[in-house]
C-alpha positions as CSV (number, residue, x, y, z in Angstrom):
1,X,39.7,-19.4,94.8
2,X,36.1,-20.3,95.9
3,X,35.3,-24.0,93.9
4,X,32.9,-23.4,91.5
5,X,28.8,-24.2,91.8
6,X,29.5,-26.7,89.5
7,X,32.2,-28.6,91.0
8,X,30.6,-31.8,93.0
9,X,30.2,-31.6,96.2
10,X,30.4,-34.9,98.3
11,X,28.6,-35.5,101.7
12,X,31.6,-35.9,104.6
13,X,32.5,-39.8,104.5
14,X,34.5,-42.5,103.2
15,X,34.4,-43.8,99.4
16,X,34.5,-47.4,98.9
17,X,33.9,-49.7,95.8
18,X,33.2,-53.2,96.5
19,X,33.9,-55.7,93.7
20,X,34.5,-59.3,93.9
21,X,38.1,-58.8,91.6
22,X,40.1,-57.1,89.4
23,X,41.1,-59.3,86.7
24,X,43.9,-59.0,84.6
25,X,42.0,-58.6,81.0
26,X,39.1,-56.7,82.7
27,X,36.3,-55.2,80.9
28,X,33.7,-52.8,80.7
29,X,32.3,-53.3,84.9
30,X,35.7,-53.1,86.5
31,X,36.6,-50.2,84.0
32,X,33.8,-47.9,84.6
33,X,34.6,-49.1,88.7
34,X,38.2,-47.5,88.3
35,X,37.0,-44.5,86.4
36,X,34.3,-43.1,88.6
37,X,36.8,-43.4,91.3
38,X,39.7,-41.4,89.3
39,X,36.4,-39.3,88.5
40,X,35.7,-38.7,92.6
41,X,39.5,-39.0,93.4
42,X,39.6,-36.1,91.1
43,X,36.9,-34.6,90.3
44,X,35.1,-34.8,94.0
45,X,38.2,-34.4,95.9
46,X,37.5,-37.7,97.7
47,X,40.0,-40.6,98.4
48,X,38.5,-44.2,97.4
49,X,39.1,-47.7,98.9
50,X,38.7,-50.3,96.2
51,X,38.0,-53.8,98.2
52,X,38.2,-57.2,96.5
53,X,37.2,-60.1,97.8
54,X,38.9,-62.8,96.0
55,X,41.8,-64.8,96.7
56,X,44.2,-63.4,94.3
57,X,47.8,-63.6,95.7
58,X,49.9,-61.2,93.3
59,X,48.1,-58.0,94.4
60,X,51.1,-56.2,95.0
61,X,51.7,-56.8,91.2
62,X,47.9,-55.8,90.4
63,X,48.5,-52.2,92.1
64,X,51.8,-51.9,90.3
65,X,50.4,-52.5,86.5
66,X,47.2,-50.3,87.6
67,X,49.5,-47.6,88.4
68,X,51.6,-47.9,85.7
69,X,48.3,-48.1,82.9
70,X,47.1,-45.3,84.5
71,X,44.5,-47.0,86.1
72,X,45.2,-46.3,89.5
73,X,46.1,-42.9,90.7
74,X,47.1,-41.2,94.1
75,X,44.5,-41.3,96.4
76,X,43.1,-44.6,95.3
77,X,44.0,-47.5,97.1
78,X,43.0,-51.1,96.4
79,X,42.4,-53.4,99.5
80,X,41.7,-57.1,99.2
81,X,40.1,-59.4,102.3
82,X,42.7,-62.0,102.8
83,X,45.7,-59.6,102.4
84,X,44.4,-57.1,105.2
85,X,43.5,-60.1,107.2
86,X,47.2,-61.3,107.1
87,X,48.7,-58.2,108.2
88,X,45.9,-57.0,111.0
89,X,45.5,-58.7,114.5
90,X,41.8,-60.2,115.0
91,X,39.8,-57.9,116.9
92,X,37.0,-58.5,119.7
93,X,36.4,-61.2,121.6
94,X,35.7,-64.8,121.0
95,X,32.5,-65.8,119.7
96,X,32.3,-69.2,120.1
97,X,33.6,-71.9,122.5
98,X,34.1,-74.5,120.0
99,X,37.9,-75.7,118.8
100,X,39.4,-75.0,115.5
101,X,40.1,-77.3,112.3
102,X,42.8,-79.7,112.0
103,X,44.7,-78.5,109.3
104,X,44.9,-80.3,106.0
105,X,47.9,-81.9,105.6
106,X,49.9,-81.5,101.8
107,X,48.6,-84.5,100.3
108,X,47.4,-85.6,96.8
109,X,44.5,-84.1,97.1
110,X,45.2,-80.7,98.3
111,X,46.0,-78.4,96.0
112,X,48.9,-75.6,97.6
113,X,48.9,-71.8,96.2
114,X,52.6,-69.7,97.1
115,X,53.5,-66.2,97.1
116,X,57.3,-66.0,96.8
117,X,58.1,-69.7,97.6
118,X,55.5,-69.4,100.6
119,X,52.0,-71.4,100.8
120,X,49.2,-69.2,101.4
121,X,46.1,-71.3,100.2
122,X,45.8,-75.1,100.7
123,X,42.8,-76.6,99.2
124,X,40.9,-79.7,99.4
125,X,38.9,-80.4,96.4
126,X,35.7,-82.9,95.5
127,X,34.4,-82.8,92.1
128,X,35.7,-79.6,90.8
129,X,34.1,-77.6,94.1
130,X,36.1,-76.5,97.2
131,X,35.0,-78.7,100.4
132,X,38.0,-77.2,102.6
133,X,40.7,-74.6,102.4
134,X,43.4,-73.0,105.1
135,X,44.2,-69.7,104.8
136,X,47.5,-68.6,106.1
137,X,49.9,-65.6,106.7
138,X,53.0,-65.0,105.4
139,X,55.2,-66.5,108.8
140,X,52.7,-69.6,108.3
141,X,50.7,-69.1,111.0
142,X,47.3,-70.1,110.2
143,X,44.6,-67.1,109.7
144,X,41.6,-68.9,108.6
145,X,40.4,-72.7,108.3
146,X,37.1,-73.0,106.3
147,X,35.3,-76.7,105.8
148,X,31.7,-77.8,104.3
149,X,29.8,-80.4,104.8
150,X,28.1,-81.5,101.8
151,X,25.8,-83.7,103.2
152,X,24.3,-81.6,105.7
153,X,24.5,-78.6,103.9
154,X,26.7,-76.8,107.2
155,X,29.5,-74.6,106.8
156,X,32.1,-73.4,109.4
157,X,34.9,-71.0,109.1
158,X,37.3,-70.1,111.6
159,X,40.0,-67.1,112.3
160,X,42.5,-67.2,114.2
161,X,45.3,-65.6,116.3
162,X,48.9,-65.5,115.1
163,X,49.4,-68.2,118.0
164,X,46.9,-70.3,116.7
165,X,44.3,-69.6,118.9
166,X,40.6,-69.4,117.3
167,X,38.8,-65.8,117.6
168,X,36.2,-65.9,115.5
169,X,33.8,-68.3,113.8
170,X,30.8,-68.3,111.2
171,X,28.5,-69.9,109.3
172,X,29.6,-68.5,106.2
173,X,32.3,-66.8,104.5
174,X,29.7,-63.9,104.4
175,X,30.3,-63.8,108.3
176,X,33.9,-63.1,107.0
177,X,33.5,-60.5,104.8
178,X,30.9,-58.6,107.4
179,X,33.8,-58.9,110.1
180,X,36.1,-57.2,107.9
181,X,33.6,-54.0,106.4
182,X,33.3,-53.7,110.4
183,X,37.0,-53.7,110.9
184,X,38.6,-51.5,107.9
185,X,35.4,-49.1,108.2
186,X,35.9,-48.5,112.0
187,X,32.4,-46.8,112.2
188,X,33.0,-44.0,110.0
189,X,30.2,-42.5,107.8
190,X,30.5,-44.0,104.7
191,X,29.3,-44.4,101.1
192,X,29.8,-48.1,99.3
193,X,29.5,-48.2,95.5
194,X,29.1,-52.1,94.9
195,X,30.0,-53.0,91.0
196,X,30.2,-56.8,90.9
197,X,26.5,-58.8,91.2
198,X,28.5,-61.8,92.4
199,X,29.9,-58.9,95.5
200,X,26.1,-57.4,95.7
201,X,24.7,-61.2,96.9
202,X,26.8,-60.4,100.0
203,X,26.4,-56.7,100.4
204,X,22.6,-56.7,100.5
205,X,23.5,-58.2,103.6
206,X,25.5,-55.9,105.1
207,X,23.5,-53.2,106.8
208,X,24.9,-51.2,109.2
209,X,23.8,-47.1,110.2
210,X,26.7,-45.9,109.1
211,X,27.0,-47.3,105.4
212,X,25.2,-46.6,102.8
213,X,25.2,-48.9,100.8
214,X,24.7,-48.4,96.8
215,X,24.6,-51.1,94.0
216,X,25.2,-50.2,90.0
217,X,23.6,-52.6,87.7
218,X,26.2,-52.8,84.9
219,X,24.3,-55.4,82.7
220,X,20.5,-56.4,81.3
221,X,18.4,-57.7,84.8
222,X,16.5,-59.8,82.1
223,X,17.4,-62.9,80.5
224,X,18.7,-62.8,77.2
225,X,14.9,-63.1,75.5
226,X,13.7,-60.8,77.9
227,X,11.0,-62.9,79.4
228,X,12.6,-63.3,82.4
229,X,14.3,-61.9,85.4
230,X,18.3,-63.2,85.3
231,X,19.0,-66.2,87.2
232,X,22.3,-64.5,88.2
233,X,21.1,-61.6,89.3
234,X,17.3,-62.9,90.8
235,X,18.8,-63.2,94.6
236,X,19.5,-59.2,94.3
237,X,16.5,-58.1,92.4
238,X,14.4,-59.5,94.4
239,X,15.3,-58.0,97.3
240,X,16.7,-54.2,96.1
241,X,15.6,-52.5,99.2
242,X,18.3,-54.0,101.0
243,X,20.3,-51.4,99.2
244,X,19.9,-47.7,99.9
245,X,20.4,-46.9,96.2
246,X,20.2,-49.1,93.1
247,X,21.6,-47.4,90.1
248,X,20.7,-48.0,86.8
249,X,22.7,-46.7,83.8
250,X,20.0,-46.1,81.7
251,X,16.5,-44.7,81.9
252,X,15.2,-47.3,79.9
253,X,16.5,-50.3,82.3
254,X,15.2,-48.1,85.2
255,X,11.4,-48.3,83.5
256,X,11.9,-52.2,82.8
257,X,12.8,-52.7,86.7
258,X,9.9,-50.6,88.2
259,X,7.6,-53.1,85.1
260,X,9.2,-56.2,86.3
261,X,9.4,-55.7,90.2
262,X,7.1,-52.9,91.2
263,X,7.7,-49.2,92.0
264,X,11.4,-48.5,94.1
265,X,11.9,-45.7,96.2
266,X,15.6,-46.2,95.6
267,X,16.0,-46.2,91.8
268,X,18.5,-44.0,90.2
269,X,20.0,-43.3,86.9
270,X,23.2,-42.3,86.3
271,X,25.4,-43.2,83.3
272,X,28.8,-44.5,82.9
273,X,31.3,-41.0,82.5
274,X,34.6,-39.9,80.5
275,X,36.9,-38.0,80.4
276,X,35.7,-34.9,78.3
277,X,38.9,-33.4,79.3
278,X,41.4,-35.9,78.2
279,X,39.5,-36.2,75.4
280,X,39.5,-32.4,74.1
281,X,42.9,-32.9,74.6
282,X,43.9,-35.4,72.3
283,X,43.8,-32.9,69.1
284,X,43.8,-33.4,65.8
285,X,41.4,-36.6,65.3
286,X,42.4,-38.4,61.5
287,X,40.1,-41.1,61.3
288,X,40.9,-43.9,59.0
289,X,38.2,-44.8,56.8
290,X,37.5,-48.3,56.6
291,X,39.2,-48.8,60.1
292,X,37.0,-50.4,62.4
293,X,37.9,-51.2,66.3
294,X,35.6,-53.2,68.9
295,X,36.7,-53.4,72.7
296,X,35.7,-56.9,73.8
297,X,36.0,-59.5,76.7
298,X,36.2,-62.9,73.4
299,X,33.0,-64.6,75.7
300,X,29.6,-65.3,74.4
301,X,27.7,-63.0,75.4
302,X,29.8,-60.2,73.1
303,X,28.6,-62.0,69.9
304,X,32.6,-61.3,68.3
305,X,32.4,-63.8,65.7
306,X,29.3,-61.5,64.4
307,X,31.5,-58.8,63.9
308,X,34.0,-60.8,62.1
309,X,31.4,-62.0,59.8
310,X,30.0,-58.4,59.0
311,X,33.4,-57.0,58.3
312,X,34.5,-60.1,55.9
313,X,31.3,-60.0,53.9
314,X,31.6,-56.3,53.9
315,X,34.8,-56.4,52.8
316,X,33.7,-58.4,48.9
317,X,32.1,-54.7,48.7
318,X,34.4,-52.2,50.2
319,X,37.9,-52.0,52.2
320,X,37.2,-52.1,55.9
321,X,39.2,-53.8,58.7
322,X,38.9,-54.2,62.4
323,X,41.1,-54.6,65.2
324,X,39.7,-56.5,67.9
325,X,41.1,-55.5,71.8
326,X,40.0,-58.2,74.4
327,X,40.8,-61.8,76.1
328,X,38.6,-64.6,76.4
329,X,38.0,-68.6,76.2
330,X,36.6,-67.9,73.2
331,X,39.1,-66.6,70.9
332,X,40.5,-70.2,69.9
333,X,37.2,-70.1,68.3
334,X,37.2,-66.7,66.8
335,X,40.6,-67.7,65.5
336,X,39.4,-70.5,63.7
337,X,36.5,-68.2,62.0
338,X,39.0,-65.8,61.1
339,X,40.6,-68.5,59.3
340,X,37.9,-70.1,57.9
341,X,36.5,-66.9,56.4
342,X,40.4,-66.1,54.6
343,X,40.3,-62.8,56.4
344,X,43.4,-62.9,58.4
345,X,44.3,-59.7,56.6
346,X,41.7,-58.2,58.0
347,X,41.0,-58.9,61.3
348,X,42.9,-58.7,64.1
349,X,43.1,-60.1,67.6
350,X,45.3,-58.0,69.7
351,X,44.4,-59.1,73.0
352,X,43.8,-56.9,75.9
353,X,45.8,-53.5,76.1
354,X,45.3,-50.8,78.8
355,X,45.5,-48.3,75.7
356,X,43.0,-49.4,73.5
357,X,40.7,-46.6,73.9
358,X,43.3,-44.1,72.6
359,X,43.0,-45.5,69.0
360,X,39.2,-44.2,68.7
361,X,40.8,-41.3,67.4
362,X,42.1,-43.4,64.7
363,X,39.4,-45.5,63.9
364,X,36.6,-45.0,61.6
365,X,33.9,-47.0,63.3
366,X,33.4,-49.0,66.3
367,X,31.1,-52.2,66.5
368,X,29.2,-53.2,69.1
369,X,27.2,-56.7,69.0
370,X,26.6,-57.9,72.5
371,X,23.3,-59.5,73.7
372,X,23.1,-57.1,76.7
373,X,24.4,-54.5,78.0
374,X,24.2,-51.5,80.6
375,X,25.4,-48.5,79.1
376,X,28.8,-49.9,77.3
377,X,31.5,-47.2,78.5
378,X,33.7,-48.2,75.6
379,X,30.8,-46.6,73.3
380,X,30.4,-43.2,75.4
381,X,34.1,-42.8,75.2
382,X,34.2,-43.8,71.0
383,X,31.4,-41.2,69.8
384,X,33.3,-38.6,72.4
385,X,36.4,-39.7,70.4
386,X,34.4,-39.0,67.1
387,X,34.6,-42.5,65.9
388,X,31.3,-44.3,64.2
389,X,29.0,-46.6,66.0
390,X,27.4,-49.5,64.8
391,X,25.9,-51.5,67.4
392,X,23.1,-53.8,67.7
393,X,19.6,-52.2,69.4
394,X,19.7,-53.9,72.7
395,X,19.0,-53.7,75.9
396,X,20.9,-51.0,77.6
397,X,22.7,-48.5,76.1
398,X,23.1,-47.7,72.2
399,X,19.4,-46.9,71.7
400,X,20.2,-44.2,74.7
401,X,22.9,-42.5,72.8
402,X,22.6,-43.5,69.0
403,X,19.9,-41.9,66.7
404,X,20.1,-44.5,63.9
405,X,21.2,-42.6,60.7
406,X,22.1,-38.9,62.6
407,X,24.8,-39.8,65.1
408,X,25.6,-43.4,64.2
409,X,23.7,-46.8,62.9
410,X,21.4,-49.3,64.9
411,X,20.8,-53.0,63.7
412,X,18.4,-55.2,64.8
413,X,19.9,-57.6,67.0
414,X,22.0,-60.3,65.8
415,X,21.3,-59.4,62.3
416,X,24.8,-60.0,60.7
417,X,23.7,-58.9,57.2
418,X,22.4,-55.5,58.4
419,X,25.5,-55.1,59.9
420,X,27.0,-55.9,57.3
421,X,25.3,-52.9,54.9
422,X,25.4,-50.7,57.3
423,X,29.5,-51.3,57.3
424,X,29.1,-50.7,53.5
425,X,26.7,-47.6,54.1
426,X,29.3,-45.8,55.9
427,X,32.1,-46.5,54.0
428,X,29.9,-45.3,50.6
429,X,28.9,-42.0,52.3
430,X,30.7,-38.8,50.9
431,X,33.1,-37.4,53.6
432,X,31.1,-34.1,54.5
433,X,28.1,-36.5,55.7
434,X,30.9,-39.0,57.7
435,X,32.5,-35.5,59.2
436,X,29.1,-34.1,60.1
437,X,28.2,-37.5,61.5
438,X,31.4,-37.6,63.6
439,X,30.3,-34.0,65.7
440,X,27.1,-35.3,66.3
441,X,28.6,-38.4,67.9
442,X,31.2,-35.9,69.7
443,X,27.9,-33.3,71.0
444,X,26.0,-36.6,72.2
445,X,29.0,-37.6,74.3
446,X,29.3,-34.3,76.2
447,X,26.4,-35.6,78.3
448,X,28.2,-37.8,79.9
449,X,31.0,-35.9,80.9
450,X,32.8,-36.7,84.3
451,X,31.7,-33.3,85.8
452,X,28.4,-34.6,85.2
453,X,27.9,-37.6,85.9
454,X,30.1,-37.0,89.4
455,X,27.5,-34.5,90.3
456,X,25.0,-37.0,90.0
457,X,26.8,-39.3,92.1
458,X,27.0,-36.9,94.6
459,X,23.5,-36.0,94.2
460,X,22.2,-39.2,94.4
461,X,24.5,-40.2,97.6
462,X,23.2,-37.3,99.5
463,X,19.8,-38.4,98.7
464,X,20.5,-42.2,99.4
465,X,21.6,-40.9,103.3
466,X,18.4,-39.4,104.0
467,X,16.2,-42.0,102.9
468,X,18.1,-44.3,105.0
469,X,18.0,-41.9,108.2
470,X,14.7,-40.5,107.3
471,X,12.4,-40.5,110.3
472,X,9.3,-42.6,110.7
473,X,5.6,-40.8,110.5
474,X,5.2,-42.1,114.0
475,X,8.0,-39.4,115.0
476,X,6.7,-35.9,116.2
477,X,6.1,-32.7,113.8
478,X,8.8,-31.1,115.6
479,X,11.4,-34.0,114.8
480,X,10.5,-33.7,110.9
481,X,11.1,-30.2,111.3
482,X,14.4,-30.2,112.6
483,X,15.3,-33.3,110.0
484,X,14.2,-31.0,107.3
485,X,16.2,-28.1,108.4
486,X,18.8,-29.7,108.4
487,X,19.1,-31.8,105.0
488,X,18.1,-28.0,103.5
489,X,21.2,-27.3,105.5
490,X,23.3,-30.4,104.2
491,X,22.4,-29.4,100.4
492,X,23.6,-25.4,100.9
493,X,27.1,-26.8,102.2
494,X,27.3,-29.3,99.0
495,X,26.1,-26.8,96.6
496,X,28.1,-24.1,98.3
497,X,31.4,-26.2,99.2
498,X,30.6,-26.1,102.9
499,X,31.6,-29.3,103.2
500,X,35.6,-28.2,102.4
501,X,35.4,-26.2,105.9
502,X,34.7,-29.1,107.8
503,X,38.0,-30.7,107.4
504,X,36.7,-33.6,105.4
505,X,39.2,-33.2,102.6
């Protein structure tokens, strides 16, 4: 059967998401990472490379509980730097003439990481910061040696043969990380999705013909007042055009970037997706009234505690509840509110679970009280769900999908005590009103569907590749010609699934 027009159609090349790590109790960034690529895996008909670049040593048991959560699927494969380094010979020739590092010897101050009884990572420490570390393979040959000076602000890092011999050496881990790309890409064409803002420092970096390179910003660019740019985030906003495709989730953030930093050529929007799908299929929805549920990393920024205190003052009114799904360093804190408050009853910290989002279905209403967001995936997939929002009006993401009062609530930000009525509101409502509410949260999610939103991605990719192999106005009429012939020619085999025939499966 011929694919439909509908399906996406991705330009020939390899799919890669670049993030800095996966971390156990993950949240919104990593998720919405894993599902566009289950989207693309699926959906696209494209296998992805997920590449970390931390120095996480229990991989093998990452892939494992990804797989198992559903998380991972087949054709998605997740790569990190130092394990791929281990197993791989150093390739090309030597690049400096200088000798290696004497290894630190196990000592007080060195701190030793194992995998299975083996040391991997040795460590030298000075005042909380890493001055030196060796890096080694699993026989205990040494793979990398990497020392700072302080004091003259230098760097070196060294890799090296299985016999010990040094092959390489840069001034900086980022000399690392480039050596790598080069390797496990081996020159193909191929598209690079980066997630993480501490991964897209690097990447800007990293320009080569044949990667294009894309960065998704998955939070607010503005400090928390909105008077300023994010110190985090400054070193890549200032210099966007290093990517060839900066996506925003949000029309709204995409307006506040070209205000803040000047019209860009390579702006995009595309949302966060779901699973429409999986979602049809989960039948019979019998929402709980007074049930409320919040996915949440427990840190600072997510503003928890307000939730607490909207659902306990709420609760001297009408019966409501929330469970709470997340880790953090804050939850001794939020613990100790709970407690303080005498609402132990009702709220609960469950920690983080893989299925959390499958008890939408349950729920009544979702809160959502962060200072910033991006587009919150957890809120897309809870109106698809039918479930309630109430979320504070902030920068990105519920004033895109919630019409206060039609399809869910907005509060003005951090206003616990309109949170709180708004809690009560919902819960006073007669049940034809709630029900109608609930489909107009349901028809609002449909627009971010996977099938959408992968289109867009493949869209947007196929237009990232010909700005960055667009020719100059110096080049000759005839040159633009035959360039514009053939991206007409490119965009008939994605619309038409020409691309299949090519053997690019």
């Amino acid at each position: 059967m011929r694919p439909s027009i509908l399906t996406p159609r991705f330009r020939p090349g390899r799919q890669v998401a670049l993030t800095w790590s996966i971390p156990d109790s993950f949240g919104g960034m990593t998720g919405a990472l894993l599902h566009r690529s289950r989207a693309i895996v699926r959906l696209g008909g494209r296998p992805v490379d997920i590449l970390t670049l931390d120095d996480r040593l229990d991989y093998a048991d990452v892939v494992r509980e990804l797989r198992t959560a559903g998380e991972l699927i087949d054709g998605m494969r997740l790569v990190n730097i130092w394990d791929w380094l281990r197993e791989h010979e150093a390739r090309g020739g030597q690049n400096q003439p200088e000798p290696g590092h004497e290894l630190l010897a196990a000592a007080g101050d060195v701190v030793e990481h194992r995998r299975d009884g083996v040391v991997l990572i040795r460590e030298r420490l000075s005042a909380g910061s890493v001055i030196a570390a060796d890096r080694f393979r699993a026989d205990g040959s040494i793979l990398v040696t990497d020392r700072r000076d302080e004091a003259a602000g230098t760097r070196r890092v060294v890799l090296y043969d299985r016999d010990g011999t040094p092959r390489r050496s840069w001034g900086s881990v980022w000399g690392v990380y480039r050596y790598w790309l080069d390797q496990i890409l081996e020159r193909e064409e191929t598209f690079m999705i980066v997630d993480s803002k501490t991964a897209a420092r690097f990447a800007r970096t990293y320009r080569r013909s044949n990667v294009v390179t894309m960065h998704v910003l998955h939070g607010s660019h503005r400090t928390a007042d909105g008077s300023s740019l994010s110190a985090s985030r400054r070193s890549v906003l200032e210099h966007l055009s290093d990517f060839d495709s900066v996506v925003a989730l949000t029309t709204r953030q995409r307006g506040d970037l070209i205000a803040d930093l000047g019209s860009q050529q390579n702006l995009a929007v595309i949302p966060n997706g779901f699973d429409g799908a999986q979602a049809s299929r989960g039948g019979d929805r019998s929402h709980l009234r007074g049930s409320g549920l919040m996915l949440s990393s427990l840190i600072k920024r997510k503003r928890v505690s307000h939730a607490i205190k909207a659902v306990a003052r709420a609760s001297a009114t009408v019966e409501v509840s929330i469970d709470i799904y997340g880790e953090g360093e804050r939850r001794p804190l939020l613990e100790k509110t709970i407690r303080s408050l005498g609402v132990a009853e009702r709220v609960h910290l469950h920690g983080h679970d893989a299925a959390a989002r499958s008890r939408f279905a349950a729920a009544d209403f979702m809160l959502l009280t962060s200072t910033a967001e991006g587009l919150p995936l957890a809120l897309v997939e809870g109106m698809a769900a039918g479930c309630i929002p109430i979320a504070y009006d902030i920068p990105y993401g519920p004033s895109d999908l919630i019409v206060d009062g039609r399809n869910g609530f907005l509060v003005a930000a951090g206003d616990i005590d309109a949170l709180t009525r708004r809690i009560v509101d919902l819960q006073q409502m007669p049940a034809p009103a709630v029900e109608a509410m609930r489909k107009r949260a349901i028809a609002t999610s449909e627009r971010f569907d996977d099938k959408a939103v992968t289109r867009a991605w493949a869209r947007e990719m196929e237009k990232a590749w010909e700005r960055k192999h667009a020719v100059s106005d110096a080049e000759s009429v005839l040159a633009r010609s035959r360039h514009f012939a053939g991206r007409m020619k490119r965009r008939v085999r994605r619309v038409t699934g020409g691309y299949a025939s090519l053997g690019e499966a």
